[in-house]
C-alpha positions in Angstrom: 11.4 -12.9 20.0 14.8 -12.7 18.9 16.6 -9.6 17.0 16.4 -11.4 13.6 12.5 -12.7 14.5 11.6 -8.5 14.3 13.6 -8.0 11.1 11.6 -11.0 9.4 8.2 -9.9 11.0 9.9 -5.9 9.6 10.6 -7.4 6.3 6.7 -8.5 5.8 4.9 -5.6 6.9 6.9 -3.7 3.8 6.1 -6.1 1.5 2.7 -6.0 -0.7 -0.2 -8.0 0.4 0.0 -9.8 -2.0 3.8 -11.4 -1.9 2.6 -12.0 1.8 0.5 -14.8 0.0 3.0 -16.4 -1.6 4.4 -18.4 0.8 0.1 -19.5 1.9 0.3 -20.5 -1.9 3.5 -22.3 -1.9 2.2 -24.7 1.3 -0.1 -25.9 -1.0 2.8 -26.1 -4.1 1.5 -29.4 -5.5 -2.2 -29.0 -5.7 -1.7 -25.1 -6.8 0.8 -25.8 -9.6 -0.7 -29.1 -10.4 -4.0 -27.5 -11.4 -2.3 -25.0 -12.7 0.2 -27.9 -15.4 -3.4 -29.7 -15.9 -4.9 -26.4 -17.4 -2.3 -25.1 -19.2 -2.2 -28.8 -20.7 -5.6 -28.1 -21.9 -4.7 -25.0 -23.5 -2.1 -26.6 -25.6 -4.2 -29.5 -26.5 -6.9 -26.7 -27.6 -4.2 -24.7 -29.4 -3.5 -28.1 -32.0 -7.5 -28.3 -32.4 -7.3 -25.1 -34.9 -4.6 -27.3 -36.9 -6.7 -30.1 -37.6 -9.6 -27.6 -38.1 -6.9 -25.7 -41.3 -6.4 -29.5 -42.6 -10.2 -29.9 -42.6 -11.3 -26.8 -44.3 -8.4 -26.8 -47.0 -9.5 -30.8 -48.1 -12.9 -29.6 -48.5 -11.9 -26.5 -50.3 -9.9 -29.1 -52.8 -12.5 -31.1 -53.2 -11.0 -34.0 -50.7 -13.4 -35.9 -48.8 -11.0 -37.3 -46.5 -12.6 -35.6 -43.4 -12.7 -38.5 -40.7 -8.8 -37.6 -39.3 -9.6 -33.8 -38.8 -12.5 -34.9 -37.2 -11.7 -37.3 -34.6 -8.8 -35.5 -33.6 -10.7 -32.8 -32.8 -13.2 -34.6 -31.1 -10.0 -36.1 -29.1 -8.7 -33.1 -27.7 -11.8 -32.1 -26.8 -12.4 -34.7 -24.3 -9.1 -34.2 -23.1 -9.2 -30.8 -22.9 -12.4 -31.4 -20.7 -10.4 -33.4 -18.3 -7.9 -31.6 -18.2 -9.4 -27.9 -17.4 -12.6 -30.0 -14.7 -9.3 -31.0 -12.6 -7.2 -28.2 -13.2 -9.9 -25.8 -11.9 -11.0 -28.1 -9.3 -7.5 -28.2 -7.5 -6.9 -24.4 -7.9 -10.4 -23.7 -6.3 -9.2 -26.1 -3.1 -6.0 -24.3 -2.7 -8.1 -21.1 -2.9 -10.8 -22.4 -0.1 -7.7 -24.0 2.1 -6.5 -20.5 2.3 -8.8 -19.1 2.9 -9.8 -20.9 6.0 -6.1 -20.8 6.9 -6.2 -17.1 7.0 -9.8 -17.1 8.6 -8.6 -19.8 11.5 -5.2 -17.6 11.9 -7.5 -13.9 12.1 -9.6 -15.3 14.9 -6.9 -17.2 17.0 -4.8 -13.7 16.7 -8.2 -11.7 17.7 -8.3 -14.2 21.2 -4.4 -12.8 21.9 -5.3 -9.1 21.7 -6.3 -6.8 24.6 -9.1 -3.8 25.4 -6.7 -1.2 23.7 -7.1 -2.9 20.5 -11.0 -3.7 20.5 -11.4 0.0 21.4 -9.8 1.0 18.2 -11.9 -1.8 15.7 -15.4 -1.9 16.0 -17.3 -5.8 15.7 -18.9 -5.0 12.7 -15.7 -4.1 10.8 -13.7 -7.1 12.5 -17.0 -9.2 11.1 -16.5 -8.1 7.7 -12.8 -8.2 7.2 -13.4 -12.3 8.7 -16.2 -12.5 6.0 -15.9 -10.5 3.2 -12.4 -9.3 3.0 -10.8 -13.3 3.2 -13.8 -14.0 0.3 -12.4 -11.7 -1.6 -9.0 -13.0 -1.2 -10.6 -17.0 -1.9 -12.0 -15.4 -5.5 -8.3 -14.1 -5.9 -6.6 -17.1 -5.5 -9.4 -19.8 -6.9 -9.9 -17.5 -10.1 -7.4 -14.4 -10.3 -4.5 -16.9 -10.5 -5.5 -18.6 -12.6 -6.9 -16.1 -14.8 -3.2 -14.7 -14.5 -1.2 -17.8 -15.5 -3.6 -19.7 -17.7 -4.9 -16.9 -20.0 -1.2 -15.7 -19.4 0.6 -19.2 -21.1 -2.6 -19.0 -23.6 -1.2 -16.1 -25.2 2.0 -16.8 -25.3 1.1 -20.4 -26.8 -1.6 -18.3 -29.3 1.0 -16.0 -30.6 3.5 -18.7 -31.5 1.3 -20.6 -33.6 -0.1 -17.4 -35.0 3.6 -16.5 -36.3 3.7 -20.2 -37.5 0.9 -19.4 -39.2 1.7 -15.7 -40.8 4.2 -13.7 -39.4 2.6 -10.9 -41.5 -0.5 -10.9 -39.9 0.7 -11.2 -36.1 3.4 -8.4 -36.3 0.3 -6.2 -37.4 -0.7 -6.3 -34.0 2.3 -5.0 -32.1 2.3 -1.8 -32.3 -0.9 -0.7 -30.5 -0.2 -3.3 -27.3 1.7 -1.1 -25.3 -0.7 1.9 -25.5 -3.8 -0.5 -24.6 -1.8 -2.2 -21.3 -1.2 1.9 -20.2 -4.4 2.6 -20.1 -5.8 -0.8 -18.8 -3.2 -0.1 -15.9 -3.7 3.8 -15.1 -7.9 1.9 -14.8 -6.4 -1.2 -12.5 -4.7 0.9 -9.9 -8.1 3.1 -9.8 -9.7 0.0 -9.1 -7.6 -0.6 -5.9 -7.5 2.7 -4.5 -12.4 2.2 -5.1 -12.0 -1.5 -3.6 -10.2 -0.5 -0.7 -12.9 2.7 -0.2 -16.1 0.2 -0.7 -14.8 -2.1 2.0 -14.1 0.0 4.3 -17.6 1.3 3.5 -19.0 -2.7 4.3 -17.3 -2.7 7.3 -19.2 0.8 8.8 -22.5 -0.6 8.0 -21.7 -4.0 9.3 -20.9 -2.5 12.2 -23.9 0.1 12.5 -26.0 -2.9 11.9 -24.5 -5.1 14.1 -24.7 -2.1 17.0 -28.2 -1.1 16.4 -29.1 -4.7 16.5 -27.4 -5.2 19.9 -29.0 -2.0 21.2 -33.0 -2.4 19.6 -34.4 -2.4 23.4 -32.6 1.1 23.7 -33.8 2.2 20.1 -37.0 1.4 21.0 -37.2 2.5 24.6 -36.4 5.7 23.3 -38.5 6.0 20.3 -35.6 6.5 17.8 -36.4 4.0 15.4 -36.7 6.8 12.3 -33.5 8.6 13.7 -31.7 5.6 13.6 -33.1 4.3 10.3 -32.4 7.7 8.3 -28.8 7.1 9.8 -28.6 3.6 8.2 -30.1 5.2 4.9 -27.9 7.6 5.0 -24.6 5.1 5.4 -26.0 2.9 2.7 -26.3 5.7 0.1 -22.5 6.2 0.9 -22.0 2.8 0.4 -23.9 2.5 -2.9 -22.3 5.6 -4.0 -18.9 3.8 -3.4 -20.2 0.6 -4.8 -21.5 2.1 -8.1 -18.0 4.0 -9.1 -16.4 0.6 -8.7 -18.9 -1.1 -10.7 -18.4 1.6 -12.9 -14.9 1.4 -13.5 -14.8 -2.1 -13.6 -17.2 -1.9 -16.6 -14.7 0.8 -17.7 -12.0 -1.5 -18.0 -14.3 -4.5 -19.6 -15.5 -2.3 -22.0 -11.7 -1.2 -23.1 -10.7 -5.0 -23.3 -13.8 -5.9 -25.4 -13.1 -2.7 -27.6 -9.2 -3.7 -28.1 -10.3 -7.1 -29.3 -13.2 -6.0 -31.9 -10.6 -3.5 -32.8 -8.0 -6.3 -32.8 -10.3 -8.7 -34.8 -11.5 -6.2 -37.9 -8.0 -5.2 -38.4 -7.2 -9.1 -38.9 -10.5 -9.8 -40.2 -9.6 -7.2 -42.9 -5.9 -7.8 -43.8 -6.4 -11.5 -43.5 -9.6 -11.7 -46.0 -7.4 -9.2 -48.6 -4.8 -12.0 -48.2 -7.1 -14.9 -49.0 -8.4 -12.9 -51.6 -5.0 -12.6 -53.1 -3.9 -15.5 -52.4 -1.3 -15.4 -50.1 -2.4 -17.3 -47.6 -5.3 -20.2 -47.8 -8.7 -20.2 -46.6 -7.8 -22.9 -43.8 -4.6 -20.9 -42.9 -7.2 -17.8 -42.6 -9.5 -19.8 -40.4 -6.8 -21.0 -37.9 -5.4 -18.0 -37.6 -8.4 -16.3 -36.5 -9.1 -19.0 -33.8 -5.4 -18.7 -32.8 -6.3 -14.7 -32.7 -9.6 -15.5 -30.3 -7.0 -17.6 -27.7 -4.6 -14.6 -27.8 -6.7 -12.4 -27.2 -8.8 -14.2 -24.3 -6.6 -12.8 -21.8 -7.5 -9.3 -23.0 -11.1 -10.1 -23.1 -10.7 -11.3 -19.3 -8.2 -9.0 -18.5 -10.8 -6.5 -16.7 -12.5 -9.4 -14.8 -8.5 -10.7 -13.5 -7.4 -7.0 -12.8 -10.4 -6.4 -10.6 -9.7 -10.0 -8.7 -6.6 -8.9 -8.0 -7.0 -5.2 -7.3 -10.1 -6.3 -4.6 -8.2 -9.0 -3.3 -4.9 -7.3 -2.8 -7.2 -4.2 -0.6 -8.6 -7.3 1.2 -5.2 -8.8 2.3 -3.6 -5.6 3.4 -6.8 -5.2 5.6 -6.6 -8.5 7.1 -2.3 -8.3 7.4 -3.7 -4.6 9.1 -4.9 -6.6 12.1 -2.4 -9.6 12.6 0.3 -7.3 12.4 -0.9 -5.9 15.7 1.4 -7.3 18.2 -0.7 -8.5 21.4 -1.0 -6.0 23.6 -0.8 -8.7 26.9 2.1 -12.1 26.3 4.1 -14.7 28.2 7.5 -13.0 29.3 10.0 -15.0 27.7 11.4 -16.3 30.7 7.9 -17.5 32.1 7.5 -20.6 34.4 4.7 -21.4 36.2 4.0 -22.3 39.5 4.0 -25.9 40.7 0.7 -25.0 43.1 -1.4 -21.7 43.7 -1.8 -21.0 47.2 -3.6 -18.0 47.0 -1.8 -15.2 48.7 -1.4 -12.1 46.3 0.4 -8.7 47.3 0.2 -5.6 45.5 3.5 -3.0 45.9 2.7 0.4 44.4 0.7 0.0 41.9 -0.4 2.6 39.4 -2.5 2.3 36.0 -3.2 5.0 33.6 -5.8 3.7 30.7 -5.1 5.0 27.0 -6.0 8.6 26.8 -7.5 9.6 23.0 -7.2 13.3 22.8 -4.4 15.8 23.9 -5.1 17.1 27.2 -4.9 13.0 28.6 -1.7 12.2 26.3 -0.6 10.6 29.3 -3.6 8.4 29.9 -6.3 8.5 32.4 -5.1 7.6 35.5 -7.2 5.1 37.3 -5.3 3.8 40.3 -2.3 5.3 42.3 0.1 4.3 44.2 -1.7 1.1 45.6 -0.1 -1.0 48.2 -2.0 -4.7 49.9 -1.5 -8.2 50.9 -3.7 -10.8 50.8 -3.5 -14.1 52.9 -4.5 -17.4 51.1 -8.1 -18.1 52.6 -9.0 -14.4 53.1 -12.0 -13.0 52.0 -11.3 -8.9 51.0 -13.8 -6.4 49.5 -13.1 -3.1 47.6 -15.6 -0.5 48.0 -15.3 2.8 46.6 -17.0 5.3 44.3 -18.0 5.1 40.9 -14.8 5.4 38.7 -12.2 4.7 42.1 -10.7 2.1 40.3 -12.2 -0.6 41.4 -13.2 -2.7 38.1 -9.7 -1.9 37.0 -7.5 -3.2 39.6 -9.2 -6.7 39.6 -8.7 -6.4 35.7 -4.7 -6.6 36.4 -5.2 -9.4 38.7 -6.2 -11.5 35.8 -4.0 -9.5 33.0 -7.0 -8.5 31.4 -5.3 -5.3 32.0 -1.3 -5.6 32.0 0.2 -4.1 35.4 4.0 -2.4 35.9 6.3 -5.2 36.6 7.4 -6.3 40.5 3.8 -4.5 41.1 0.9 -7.8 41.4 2.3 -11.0 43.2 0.6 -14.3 43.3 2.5 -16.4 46.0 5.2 -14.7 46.5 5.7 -14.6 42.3 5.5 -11.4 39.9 2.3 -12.3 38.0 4.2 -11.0 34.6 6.3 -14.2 35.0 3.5 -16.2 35.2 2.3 -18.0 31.9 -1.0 -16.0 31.1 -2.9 -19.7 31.0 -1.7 -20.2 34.6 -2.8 -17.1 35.9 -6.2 -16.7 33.9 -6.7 -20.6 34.5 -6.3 -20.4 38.2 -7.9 -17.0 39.4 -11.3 -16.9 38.1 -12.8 -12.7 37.4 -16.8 -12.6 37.1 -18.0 -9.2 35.8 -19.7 -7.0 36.4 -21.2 -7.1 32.9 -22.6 -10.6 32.9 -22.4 -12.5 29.1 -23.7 -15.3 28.2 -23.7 -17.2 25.2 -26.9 -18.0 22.8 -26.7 -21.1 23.6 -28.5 -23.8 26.9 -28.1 -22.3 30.2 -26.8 -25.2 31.4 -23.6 -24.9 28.6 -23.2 -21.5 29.9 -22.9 -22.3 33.4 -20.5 -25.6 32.6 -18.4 -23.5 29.8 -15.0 -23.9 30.9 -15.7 -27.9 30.9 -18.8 -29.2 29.1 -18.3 -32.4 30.0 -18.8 -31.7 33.4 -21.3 -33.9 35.4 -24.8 -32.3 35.7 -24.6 -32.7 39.5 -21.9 -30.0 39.4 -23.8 -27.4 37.7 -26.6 -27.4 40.1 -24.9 -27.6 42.9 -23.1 -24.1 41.3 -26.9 -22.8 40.3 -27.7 -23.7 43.7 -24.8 -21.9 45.3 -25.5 -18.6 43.0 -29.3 -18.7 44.2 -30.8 -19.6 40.7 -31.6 -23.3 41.0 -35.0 -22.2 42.1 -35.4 -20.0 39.3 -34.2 -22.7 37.0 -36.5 -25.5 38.1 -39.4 -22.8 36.7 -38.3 -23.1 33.5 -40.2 -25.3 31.1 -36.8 -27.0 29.9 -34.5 -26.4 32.9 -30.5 -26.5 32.4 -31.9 -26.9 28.7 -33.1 -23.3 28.3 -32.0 -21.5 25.9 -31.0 -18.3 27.5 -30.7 -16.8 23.1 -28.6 -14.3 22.0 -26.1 -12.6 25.4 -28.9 -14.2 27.6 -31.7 -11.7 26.0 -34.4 -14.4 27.8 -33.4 -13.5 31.0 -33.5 -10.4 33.9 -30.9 -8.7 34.6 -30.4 -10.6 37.6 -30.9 -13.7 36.4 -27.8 -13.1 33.7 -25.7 -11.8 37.3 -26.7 -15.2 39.0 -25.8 -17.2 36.4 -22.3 -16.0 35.5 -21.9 -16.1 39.6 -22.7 -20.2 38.6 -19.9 -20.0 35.9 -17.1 -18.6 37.8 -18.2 -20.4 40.9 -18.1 -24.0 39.2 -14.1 -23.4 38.6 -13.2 -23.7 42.1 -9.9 -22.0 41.5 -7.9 -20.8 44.7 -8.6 -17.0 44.0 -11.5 -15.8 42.7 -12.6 -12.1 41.9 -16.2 -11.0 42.1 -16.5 -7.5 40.0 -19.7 -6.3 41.5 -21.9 -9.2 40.7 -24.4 -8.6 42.7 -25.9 -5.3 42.3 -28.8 -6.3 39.9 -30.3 -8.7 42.4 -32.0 -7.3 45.5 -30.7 -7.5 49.1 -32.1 -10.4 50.6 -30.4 -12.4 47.4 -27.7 -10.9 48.0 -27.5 -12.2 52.0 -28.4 -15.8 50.9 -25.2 -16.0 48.1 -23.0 -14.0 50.2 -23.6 -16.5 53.3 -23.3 -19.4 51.2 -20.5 -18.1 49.7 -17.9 -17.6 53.0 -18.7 -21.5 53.4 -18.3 -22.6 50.1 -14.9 -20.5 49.8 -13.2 -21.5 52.9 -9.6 -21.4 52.3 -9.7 -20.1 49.3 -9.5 -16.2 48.5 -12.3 -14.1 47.5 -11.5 -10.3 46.7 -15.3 -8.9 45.5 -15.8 -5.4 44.3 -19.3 -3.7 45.5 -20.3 -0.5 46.1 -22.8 -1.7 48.7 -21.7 -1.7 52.1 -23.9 -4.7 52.8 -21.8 -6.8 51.0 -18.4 -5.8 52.2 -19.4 -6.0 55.7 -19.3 -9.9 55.2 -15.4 -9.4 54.1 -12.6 -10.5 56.7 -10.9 -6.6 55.6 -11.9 -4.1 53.5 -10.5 -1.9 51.2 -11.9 1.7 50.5 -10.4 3.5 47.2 -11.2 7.0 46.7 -9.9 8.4 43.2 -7.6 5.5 42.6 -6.1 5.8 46.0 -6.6 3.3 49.6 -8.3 5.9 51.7 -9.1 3.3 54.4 -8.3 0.0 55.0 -9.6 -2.8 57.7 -12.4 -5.1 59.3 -16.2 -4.1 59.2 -16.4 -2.5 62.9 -12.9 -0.4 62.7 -13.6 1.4 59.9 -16.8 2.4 61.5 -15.1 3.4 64.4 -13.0 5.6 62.3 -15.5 7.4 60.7 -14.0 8.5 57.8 -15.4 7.5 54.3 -16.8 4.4 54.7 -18.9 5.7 57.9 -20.1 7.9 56.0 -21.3 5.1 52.7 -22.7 3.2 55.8 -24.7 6.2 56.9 -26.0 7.2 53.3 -27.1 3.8 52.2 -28.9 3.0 55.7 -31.0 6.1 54.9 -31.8 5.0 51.5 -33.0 1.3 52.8 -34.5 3.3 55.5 -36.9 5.4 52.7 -36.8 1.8 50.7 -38.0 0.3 53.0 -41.1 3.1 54.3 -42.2 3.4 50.9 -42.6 -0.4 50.7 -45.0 -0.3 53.9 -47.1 2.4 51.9 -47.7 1.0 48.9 -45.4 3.1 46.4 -43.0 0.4 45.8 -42.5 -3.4 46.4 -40.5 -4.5 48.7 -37.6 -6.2 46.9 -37.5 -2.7 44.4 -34.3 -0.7 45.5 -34.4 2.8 45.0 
């Protein structure tokens, strides 16, 4: 991004929300101001009906039956005031839907760009609502509030001409009281903002406690909190009612002041005008017009509350949806990135060190997670990491992939820093499964094939197979057609492991990184994958995460961390011999498989149970 790139993107964030529209509005120039000619056409067709109406009345008051002009004419601009306003608002309401799924499309591309340090800061329930109900709010703005805005605003405008036309004495009686009504309509307008932008923030915490309780019901229940966590709910909806009812309330402040100006408005005319007719200064037909005229002008008034609310709720919307894409992503292409022509495999790591985001003061500097971390890795190797709980394990395969973005000159793939590698190339080629398996609510076989779905079905059980589920599918009723529901609810824990093994195993790309994917299925499953695995991976590297030392022992080297540092490093059999840390893993879990395995002989477990 270039120097005068950052002064443009500087220039928006200052602006209002709602000039950031503009230029959404303007894409859209001929539908938007189409509609907008097509209404206002209406209005000045419906301003000459009154006209006609005047040249009605006053024949009839003078005993002239010559009523078939008036008439028709205003049976004319009827019809074409129909037409007129059913297209008008039709286009305005498109433009108003188009940007909206404009701004909807552009919110969810920007949320694939952004990285951990940003989801840790937004809860899903509150990005939910901003997606739903914050860009609705903006559509209503746009489809009606503009319109509201312009039309009603050219309708008084057009109503107060013809009102002078009609008597000057009459419509310069109602100047003097406008500017104290607009000051008060405004001080209740900008109190409207300040409750809109309170109640949706309000949406978005119950959203997300919704959302959270609903993705954590087997814990809710498991632990018999179901009234805990429903008084919490009550008690965030009673906030948000709270919220919701001052809005409601001030809105209905500001309706009611707009109905009161024009009653008010009205028995001042009614009772100047009527003293005119009575005089006879002006005619009964003049009298008449002008009091229509007087309805048109003061239309915007009478909608003025329901437009200053539009805009008020819409403008809180936008600067909550411009709150997230202004976040730049935290992980992007270096300028000067070029991929590789071919990935060989081979990745060295020269003194690396990560520190994650710290969120209070004593860890301003983050939390460090990995020190001073130095490897190579041949193309064709197969390495494991073992370690501890919290040695940094999870995270260093995390800046493998940039999930997590590492120093620069620190990660190389062949020979290449991986910063000046395009992020596509490096996520499309090195595959990360997690250790938190996901899977999608949707067939199990889709899950499996989701980086191609067009992929033959041969493929995907040849990967099931390879990940020890095909067995386990072939039970189910449907097969690859299961549906696994909502982040694989249907299925074990191991099952879910297994089958994300299937999904990162069905890429075949030259490196692939295995985050502790085995330690929800038992030992023997683990054997079978893990010997089917060195075959199906030859010449291809494999860098797996485990804190068993039954599965690093099928590695070609191992790595031992120990609070984010290598505290040994080599083959199966030397690290034994060196008896340092990873001796003494080997020791601890043969004693537990040891006691596994006695309690399994008498009964008080079964004998794939792990304790």
């Amino acid at each position: 991004m270039d120097i005068s790139q950052a002064s443009t993107k500087a220039k928006d964030r200052n602006r209002h929300p709602l000039w950031r529209l503009v230029p959404m509005v303007q894409r859209h120039g001929w539908r938007f101001w189409g509609g907008m000619s097509l209404i206002n056409t209406g209005r000045l067709l419906e301003a000459f009906m009154p006209l006609f109406l005047k040249m009605g009345i006053d024949r009839i008051a003078a005993g002239d039956t010559r009523l078939a002009l008036p008439a028709l004419a205003i049976l004319g601009l009827m019809f074409l005031r129909y037409w007129a306003f059913n297209f008008g608002r039709r286009y305005v309401r498109e433009v108003g839907v188009e940007i909206a799924f404009e701004l909807r499309q552009r919110l969810y591309w920007h949320l694939q760009l952004m990285g951990p340090r940003f989801f840790s800061g937004f809860t899903t329930g509150d990005l939910m609502a901003r997606a739903i109900n914050d860009i609705s709010l903006i559509r209503q703005m746009i489809g009606m509030g503009t319109r509201l805005l312009f039309v009603l605003g050219f309708s008084g405008i057009v109503a107060f001409i013809f009102m002078l036309n009609q008597s000057a004495s009459l419509t310069l009686l109602l100047l003097p009281g406008l500017p104290f009504f607009a000051i008060f309509g405004f001080i209740l307008a900008s109190r409207i903002f300040t409750q809109s932008t309170i109640v949706q923030e309000g949406f978005s915490t119950l959203s997300a406690q919704v959302q959270e309780n609903l993705n954590g019901i087997r814990t809710i229940q498991t632990h018999v909190q179901e009234e805990n966590e429903i008084n919490r709910l009550d008690a965030t909806s009673t906030r948000y009612a709270s919220d919701y009812y001052r809005l409601m309330f001030l809105n209905s402040a500001l309706n009611a002041w707009m109905l009161a100006i024009t009653g008010f408005t009205t028995l001042l005319i009614v009772g100047f005008g009527g003293a005119q007719v009575i005089a006879g200064t002006i005619s009964v037909g003049t009298f008449t017009a002008f009091i229509f005229y007087l309805g048109m002008m003061l239309s915007p008034v009478k909608e003025g509350g329901v437009m200053v609310t539009l805009f008020q709720r819409g403008g809180s919307a936008a600067a909550r949806i411009f709150e997230i894409l202004d976040r730049e992503p935290e992980i992007r292409d270096a300028e000067d990135a070029a991929p590789l022509d071919t990935i060989g495999g081979a990745i060295t790591v020269r003194d690396l060190s990560y520190a994650h985001a710290g969120r209070d003061a004593e860890h301003e500097g983050g939390w460090p997670a990995l020190k001073d971390i130095s490897f190579d890795i041949k193309p064709g190797e197969m390495i494991a990491v073992l370690g501890r709980v919290g040695s940094g394990k999870s995270t260093l395969l995390r800046l493998m992939v940039r999930l997590l973005d590492p120093a620069p000159g620190t990660i190389f793939l062949d020979g290449r820093d991986i910063r000046m590698l395009p992020l596509a190339q490096v996520r499309g080629q090195i595959t990360l499964v997690p250790q938190d398996p996901f899977l999608f609510g949707a067939q199990l076989g889709h899950n499996i094939s989701y980086d191609n779905p067009d992929r033959e079905v041969n493929e995907v059980w040849e990967a099931a197979q390879s990940a020890d589920l095909e067995t386990t599918i072939q039970r189910f009723p449907d097969r690859l057609e299961t549906q696994v529901g909502e982040r694989g609810v249907t299925l074990s824990g191991g099952q879910k492991q297994r089958a994300s093994l299937a999904r990162g195993l069905i890429r075949e790309t030259p490196v692939l990184l295995l985050d502790d994917c085995f330690s929800s299925v038992d030992t023997e499953t683990e054997e079978f994958i893990l010997s089917r695995l060195k075959k199906l991976r030859a010449g291809r590297t494999t860098l797996m995460v485990s804190h068993r030392v039954s599965t690093a022992r099928h590695a070609d080297r191992i790595i031992v961390l120990d609070e984010g540092r290598i505290a040994e490093m080599g083959t199966h059999q030397e690290l034994l011999a060196h008896k340092g840390l990873y001796a003494a893993l080997e020791r601890a879990q043969g004693q537990r498989s040891a006691l596994t395995l006695a309690l399994a002989e008498s009964g008080a477990i079964k004998a794939e149970d792990e304790i």
